[in-house]
C-alpha positions in Angstrom: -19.7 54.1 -26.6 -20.3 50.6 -24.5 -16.3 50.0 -25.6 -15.0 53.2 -24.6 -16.6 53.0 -21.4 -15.3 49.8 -20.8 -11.6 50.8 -21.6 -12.1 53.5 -19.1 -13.5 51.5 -16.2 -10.6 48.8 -16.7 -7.7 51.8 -16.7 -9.0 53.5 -13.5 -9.1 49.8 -12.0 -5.5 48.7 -13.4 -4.8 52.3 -11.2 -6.6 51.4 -8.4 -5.0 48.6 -7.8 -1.3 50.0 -8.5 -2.2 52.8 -5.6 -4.1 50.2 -3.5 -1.4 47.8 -3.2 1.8 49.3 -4.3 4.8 47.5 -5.7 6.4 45.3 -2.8 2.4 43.6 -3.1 2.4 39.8 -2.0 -0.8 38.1 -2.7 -1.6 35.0 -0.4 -4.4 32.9 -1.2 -6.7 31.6 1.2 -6.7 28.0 0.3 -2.8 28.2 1.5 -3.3 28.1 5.2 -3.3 25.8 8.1 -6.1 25.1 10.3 -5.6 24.8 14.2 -6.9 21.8 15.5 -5.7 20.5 11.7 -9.5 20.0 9.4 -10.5 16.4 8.6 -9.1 16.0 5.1 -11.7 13.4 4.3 -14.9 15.3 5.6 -13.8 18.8 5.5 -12.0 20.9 2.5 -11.3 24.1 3.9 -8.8 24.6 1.8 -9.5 23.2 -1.5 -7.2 23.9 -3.6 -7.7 26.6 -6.4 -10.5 28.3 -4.0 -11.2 30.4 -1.0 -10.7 29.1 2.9 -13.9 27.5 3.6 -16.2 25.7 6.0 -15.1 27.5 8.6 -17.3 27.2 11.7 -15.3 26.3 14.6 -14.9 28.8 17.4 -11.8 27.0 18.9 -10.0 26.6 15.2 -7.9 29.0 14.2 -6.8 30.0 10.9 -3.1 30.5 10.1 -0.9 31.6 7.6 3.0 31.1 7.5 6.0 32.4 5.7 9.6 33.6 6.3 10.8 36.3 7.1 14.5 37.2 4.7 15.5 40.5 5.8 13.9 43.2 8.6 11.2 45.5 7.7 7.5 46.8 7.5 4.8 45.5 6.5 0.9 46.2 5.9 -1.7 43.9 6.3 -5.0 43.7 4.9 -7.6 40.3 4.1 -10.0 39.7 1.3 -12.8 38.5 3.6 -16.3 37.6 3.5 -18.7 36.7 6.6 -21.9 35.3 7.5 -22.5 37.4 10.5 -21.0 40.5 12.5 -17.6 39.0 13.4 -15.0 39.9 16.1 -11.8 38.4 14.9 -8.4 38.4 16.5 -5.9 38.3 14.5 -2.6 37.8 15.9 0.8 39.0 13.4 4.1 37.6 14.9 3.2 38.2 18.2 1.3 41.9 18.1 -2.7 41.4 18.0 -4.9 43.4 16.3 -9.1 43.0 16.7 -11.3 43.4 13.5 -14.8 43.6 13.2 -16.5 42.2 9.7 -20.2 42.8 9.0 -21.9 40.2 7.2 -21.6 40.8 3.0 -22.6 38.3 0.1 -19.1 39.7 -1.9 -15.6 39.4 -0.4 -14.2 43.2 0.8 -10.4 44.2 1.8 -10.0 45.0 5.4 -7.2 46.3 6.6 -5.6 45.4 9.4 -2.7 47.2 10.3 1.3 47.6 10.2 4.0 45.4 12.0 7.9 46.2 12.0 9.4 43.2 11.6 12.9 43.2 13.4 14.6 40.2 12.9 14.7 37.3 9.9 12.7 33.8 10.7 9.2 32.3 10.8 6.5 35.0 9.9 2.9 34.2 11.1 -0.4 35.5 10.9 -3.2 34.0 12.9 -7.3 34.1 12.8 -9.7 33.7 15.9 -12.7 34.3 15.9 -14.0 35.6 19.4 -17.8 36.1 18.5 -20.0 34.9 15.8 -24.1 34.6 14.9 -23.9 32.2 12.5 -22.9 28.3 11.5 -20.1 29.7 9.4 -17.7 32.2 10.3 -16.5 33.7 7.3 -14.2 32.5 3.8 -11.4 34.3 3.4 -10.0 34.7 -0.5 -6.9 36.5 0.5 -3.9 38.2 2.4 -2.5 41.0 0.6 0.8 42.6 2.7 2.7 45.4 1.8 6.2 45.6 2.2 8.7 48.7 2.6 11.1 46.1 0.4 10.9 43.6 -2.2 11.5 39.8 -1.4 10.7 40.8 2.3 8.6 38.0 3.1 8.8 34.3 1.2 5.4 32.4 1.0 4.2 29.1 -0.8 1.4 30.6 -3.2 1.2 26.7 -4.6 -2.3 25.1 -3.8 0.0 21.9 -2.1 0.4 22.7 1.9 3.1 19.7 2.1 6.4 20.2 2.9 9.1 19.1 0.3 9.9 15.4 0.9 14.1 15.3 1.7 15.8 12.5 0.8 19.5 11.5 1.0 20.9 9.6 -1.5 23.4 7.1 -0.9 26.8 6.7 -2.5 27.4 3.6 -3.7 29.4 1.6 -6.0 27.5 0.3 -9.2 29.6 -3.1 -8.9 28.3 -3.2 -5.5 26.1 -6.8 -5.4 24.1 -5.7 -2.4 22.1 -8.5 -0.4 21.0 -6.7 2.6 20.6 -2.7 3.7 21.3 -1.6 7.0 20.1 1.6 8.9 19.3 2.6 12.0 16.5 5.2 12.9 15.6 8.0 15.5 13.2 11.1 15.4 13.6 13.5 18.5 10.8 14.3 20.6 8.5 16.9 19.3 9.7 16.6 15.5 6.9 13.4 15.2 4.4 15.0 13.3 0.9 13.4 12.1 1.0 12.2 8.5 5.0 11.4 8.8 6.6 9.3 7.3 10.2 8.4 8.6 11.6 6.5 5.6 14.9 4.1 6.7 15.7 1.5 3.9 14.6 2.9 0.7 15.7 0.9 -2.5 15.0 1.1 -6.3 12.2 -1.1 -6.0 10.4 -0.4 -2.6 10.8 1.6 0.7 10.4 0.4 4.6 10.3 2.7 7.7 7.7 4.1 10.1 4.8 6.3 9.7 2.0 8.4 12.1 -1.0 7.3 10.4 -3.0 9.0 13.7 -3.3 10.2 17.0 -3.6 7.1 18.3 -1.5 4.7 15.4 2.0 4.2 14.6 3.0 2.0 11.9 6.5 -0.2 10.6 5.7 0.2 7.4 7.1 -1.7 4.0 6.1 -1.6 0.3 7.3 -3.2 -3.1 6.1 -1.6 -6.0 5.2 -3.3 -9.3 6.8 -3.6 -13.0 5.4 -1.8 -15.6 4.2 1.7 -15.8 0.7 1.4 -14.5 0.8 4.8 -11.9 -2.5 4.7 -9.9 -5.2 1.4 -10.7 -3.1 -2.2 -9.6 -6.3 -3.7 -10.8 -4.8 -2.8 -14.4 -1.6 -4.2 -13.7 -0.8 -7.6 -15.8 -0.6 -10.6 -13.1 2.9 -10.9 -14.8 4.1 -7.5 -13.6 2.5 -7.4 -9.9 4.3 -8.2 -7.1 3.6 -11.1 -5.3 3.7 -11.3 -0.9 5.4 -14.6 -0.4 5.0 -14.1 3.6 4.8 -12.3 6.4 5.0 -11.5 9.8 2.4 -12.5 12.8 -0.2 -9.6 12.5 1.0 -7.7 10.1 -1.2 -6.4 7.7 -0.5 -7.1 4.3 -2.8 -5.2 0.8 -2.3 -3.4 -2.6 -1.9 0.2 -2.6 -1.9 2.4 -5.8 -1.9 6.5 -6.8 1.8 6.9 -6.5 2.7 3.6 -8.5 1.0 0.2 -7.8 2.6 -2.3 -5.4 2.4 -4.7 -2.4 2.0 -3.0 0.5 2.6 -4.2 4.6 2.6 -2.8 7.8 2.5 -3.6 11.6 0.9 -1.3 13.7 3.6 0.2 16.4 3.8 2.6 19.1 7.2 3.6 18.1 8.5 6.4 20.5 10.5 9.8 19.5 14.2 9.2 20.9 14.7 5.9 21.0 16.5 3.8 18.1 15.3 1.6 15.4 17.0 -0.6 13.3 16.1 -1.4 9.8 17.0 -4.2 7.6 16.1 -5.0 3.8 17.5 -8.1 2.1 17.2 -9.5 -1.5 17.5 -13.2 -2.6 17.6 -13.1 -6.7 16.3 -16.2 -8.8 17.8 -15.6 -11.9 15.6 -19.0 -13.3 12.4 -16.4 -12.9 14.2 -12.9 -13.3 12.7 -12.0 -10.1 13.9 -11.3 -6.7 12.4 -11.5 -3.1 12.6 -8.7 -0.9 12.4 -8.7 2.9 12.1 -6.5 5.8 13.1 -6.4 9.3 12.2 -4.4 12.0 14.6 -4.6 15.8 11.9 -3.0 18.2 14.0 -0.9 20.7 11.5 -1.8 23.5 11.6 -5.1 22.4 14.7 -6.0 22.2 14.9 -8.4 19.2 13.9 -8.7 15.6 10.7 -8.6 13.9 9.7 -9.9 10.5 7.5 -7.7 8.7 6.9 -9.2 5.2 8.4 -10.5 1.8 7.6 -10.2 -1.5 8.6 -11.0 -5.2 9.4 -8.7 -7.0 9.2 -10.3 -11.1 11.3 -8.5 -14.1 13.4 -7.9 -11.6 16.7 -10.3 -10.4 18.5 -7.0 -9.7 20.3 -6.3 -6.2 19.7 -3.4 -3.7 20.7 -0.4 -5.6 19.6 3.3 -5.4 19.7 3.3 -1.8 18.0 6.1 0.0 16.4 7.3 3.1 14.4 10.1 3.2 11.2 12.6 5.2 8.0 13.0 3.8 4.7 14.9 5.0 2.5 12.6 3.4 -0.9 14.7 4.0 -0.5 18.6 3.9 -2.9 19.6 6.4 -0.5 20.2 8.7 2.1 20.6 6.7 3.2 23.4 8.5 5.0 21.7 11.2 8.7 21.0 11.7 9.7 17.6 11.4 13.0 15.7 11.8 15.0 12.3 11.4 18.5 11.2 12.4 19.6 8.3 9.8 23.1 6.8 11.1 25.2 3.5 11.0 24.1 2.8 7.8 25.9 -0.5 6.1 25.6 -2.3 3.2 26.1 -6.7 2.7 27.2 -8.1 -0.5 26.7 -11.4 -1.9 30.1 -12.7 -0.6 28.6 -12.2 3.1 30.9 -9.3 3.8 29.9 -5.8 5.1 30.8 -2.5 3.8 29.9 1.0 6.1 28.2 3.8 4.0 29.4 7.1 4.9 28.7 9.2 1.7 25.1 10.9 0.8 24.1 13.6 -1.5 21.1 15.4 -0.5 18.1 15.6 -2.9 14.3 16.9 -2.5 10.9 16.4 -4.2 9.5 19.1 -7.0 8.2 21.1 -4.3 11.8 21.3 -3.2 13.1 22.1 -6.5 10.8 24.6 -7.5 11.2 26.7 -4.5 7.2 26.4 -3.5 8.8 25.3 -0.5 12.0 26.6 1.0 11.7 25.3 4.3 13.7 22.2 4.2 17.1 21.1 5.3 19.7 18.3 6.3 23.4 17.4 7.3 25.5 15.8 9.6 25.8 15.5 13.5 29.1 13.6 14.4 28.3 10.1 13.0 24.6 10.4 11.3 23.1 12.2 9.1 19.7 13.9 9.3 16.7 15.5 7.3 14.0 18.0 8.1 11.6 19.7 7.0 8.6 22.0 7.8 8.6 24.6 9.7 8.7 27.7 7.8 12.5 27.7 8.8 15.5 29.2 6.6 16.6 26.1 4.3 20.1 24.9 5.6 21.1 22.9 2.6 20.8 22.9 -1.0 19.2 20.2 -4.0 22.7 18.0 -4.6 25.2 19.0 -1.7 27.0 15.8 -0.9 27.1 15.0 2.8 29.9 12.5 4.8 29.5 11.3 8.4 32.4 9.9 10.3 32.1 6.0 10.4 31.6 4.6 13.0 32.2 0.9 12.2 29.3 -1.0 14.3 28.6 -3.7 12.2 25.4 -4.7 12.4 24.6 -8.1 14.6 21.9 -9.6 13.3 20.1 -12.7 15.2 17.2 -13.8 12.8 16.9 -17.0 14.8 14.9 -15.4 17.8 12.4 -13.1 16.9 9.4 -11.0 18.3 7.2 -14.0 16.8 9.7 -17.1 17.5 7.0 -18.9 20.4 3.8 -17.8 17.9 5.1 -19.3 15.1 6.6 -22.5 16.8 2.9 -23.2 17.6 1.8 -22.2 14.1 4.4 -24.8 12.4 3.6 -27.9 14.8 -0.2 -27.2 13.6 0.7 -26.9 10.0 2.9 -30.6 10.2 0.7 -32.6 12.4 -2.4 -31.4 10.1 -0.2 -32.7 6.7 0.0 -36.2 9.3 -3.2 -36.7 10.1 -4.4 -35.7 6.5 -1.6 -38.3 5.4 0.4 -36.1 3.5 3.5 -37.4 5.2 4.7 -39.9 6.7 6.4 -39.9 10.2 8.5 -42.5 12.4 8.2 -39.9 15.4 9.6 -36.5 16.5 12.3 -35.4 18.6 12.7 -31.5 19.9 10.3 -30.4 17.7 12.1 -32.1 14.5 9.7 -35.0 12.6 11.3 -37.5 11.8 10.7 -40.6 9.3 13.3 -43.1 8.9 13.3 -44.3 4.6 16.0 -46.9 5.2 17.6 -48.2 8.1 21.7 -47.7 8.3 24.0 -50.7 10.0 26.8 -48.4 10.4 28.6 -45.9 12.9 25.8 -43.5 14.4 26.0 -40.0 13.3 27.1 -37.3 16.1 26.8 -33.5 15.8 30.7 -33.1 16.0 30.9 -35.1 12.7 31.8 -34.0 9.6 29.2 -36.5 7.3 29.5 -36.9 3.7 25.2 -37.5 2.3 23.0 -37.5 -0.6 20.0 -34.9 0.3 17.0 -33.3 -1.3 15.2 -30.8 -0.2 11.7 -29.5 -0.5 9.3 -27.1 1.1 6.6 -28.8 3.0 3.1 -28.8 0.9 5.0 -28.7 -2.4 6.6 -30.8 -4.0 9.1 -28.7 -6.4 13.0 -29.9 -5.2 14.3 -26.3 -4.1 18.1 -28.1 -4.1 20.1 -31.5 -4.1 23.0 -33.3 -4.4 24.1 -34.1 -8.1 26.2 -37.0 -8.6 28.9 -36.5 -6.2 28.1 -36.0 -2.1 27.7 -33.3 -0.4 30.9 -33.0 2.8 30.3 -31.0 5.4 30.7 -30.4 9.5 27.4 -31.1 11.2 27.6 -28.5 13.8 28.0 -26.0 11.2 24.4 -26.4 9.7 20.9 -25.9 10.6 19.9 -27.0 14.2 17.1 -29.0 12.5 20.1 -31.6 10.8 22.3 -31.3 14.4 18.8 -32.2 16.1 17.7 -35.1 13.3 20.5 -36.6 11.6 21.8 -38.8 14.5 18.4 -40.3 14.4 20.2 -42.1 11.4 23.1 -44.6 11.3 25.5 -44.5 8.2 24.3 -46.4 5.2 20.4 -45.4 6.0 18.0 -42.4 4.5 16.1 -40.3 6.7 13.2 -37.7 6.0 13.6 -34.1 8.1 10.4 -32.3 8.4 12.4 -29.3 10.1 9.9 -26.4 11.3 11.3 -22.8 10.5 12.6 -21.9 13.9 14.8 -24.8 13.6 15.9 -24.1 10.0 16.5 -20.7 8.5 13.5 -18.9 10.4 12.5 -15.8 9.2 15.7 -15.1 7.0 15.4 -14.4 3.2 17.6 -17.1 2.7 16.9 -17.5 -1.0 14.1 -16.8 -3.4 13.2 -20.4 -3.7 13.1 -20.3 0.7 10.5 -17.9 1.7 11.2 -16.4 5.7 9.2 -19.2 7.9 9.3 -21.5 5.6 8.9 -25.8 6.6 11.7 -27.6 5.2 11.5 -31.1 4.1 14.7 -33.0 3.5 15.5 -36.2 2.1 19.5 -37.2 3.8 21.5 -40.4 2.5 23.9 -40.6 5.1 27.2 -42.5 2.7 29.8 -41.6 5.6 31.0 -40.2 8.7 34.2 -38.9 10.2 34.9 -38.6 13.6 36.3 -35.5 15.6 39.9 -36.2 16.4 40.5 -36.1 19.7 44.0 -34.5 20.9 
């Protein structure tokens, strides 16, 4: 008896529910929505994923609910709901209002809410205010359940993630390609710079640099390296062999681990960054084949600032690869407000091989994350505008683009001009060498006959021939070294080393005619007079002290016409 009675109630609910909702039914969970002011994901879960729309108490928040429209219609709306006290809500369906009243009940009820034609494709969106309450908490709501005079009328995300799909373009290049530096410049129009952003510029097999909106009041330049291995969330599992290593960095920049999407070394300098205006981006690699590693370096040119800051290097080990899988892409790194449109303009992109020369990238094929790809998401796009690309996403627009369409910009061959020398930090970190060499002097670490425009000096052996000019080409013996260890980075072999002066560091033109031919001078060269913050090799961090060792064997003068 018990089991017939139980078939019975379950077929007059299965019909129920058939005449109750009808067959164009969508279902919208609660935990989908968007609060307005956006909840505080680390204090409040209002939408926790899996369950109802929660912890709703604020007068001034409302709750929203987004989709698009695909073709015009009707629709009937109704909420699963359950309050904590006689409610007046507003509710407000693509612009026609409709007031509800919900008395207080311990079990969620359907409450309808009423019909709107919709007219024309685009976003659709409902919205929740409450206008009177008479408790702490407002009310949880488990559902949205429209009816539709069509099927497919309305698209919504019914996946518990409330990001937008991350957009990437992937760049077309050669395999062959031995890539030492990537080159992009940057720009996100005003009122496409959502919270939780991330505007991603120089993205690389490897690691990823560009800016973020960490907060309302934050903006960060932001560059990672992840490490080998497979480790995904804990760097405090990572082997020391396989983590990467920061070999230097920039004058407050912040430098940590980070973990939960891979395991790296992570950097950023906080940056008020503006919508509008142009950034540059620049990512090098010096390889060390010795140690199967390479270094990786990024470079930030401020728009407001006019010149070049360094951010950070690191070394990267089972590695001595160069930049390959080049990408760029947009990512809404949080979810509570994932509901808003975002945008990035990606242009004058260029690539510099290992032979110095530079070669324009033009070609992209356009890509997305899993939300992408599985359609949760459909609100996503990207293209060209005359000579750049750009990505967006958010929005609840109509996708403009799909997963794998190849995109080409016109070129627009600006070759990138790239003055390392001067920097954002060049005055700080003048100050921060001369402490770091007279401390190794007055510890007795080295030795120094004197200093002359910044260069120390100390003179091994005196010469007795021709002084040394900086329009000379001299012919030496040198070794060099990084100050505070003592490991010979490079050096002449058994036959000299021929060069023009005035072609090399300005720390030789400023030192070597402190020596006469047929003497040996030591160079302590501080970085702004040496290779400053460049990545020149693996074995030369950016910043680094150079310590050279010169046997001057010959000079030859400048002919004179």
């Amino acid at each position: 008896m018990k089991l017939r009675l139980s078939i019975f109630l379950f077929i007059i609910s299965v019909v129920a529910t058939k005449q109750l909702f009808g067959q164009n039914t969508t279902i919208i969970p609660g935990y989908t929505g968007y609060a307005i002011p956006a909840e505080d994901e680390e204090k409040n879960e209002m939408f926790s994923p899996g369950k109802v729309l929660m912890h709703w108490t604020d007068t001034k928040q409302s709750i929203n609910y987004y989709g698009i429209i695909q073709k015009p219609g009707t629709i009937d709306i109704s909420v699963n709901i359950k309050s904590f006290s006689n409610l007046e809500l507003e509710v407000n369906v693509s612009d026609k209002i409709f007031s509800i009243a919900v008395a207080p009940q311990r079990t969620f009820k359907v409450i309808h809410i009423g019909k709107v034609e919709l007219k024309d494709t685009g976003v659709f969106h409902i919205s929740f205010v409450c206008r009177k309450k008479a408790a702490k908490n407002i009310a949880e709501i488990e559902s949205l359940q429209l009816e539709t005079d069509k099927p497919d009328l309305i698209f919504f995300n019914n996946n518990e993630r409330r990001n937008a799909a991350s957009v990437h373009l992937m760049y077309a290049v050669p395999d062959t390609t031995k890539a030492v530096a990537f080159y992009t410049e940057l720009s996100v129009p005003k009122g496409t710079e959502a919270l939780h952003s991330y505007y991603m510029a120089c993205g690389f097999a490897r690691g990823y640099f560009g800016m973020q909106i960490n907060s309302p009041t934050e903006r960060r330049i932001i560059f990672s390296v992840w490490d080998a291995g497979n480790e995904a969330v804990d760097r405090d599992k990572v082997a020391d062999s396989n983590r990467v290593k920061l070999i230097a960095k920039g004058i407050d920049v912040i430098a940590s681990d980070f973990g939960n999407e891979g395991t790296g070394g992570h950097s950023h300098w906080i940056y008020n960054w503006k919508a509008d205006s142009t950034y540059k981006f620049l990512v090098t690699a010096a390889i060390d084949s010795n140690t199967l590693s390479t270094v990786y370096a990024a470079y930030f040119f401020a728009a407001e600032l006019n010149t070049w800051k360094f951010i950070a290097a690191f070394r990267s080990p089972k590695d001595a690869a160069y930049l390959h899988h080049l990408y760029s892409f947009v990512e809404d790194f949080s979810g509570v407000n994932g509901q808003l449109y975002r945008k990035a303009i990606f242009g004058n992109q260029w690539l510099q091989n290992d032979e110095n020369d530079w070669q324009e990238i033009t070609k992209a094929t356009f890509s997305c994350d899993a939300t992408g790809k599985a359609k949760d998401r459909i609100d996503f796009g990207g293209g060209t505008q005359r000579d750049k690309f750009y990505l967006w996403n958010g929005g609840f627009h109509t996708a403009s683009i799909a997963y794998g369409d190849s995109l080409k910009r016109t070129g627009g061959n600006e070759k990138p001009l790239l003055n390392l020398y001067h920097h954002a930090d060049s005055s700080e970190q003048a100050v921060i060498d001369k402490k770091i060499i007279l401390k190794e002097i007055a510890q007795k670490h080295i030795d120094t006959t004197g200093s002359i425009n910044g260069i120390y000096y100390y003179i091994l052996k005196a010469g007795t021939g021709n002084n040394v000019s900086v329009s000379d080409t001299v012919s030496v013996f040198y070794k060099l070294t990084l100050l505070k260890d003592t490991a010979i980075i490079a050096q002449t072999d058994a036959l000299p080393a021929t060069f023009p002066l005035n072609n090399l560091i300005k720390g030789w033109q400023l030192g070597l005619p402190l020596c006469k031919v047929g003497g040996k001078i030591r160079l302590i060269i501080p970085s702004g007079l040496a290779y400053s913050i460049r990545n020149r090799a693996a074995e030369i961090p950016p910043n680094s002290i150079l310590v050279f060792d010169i046997t001057v064997l010959d000079v030859k003068k400048q002919m004179l016409k």
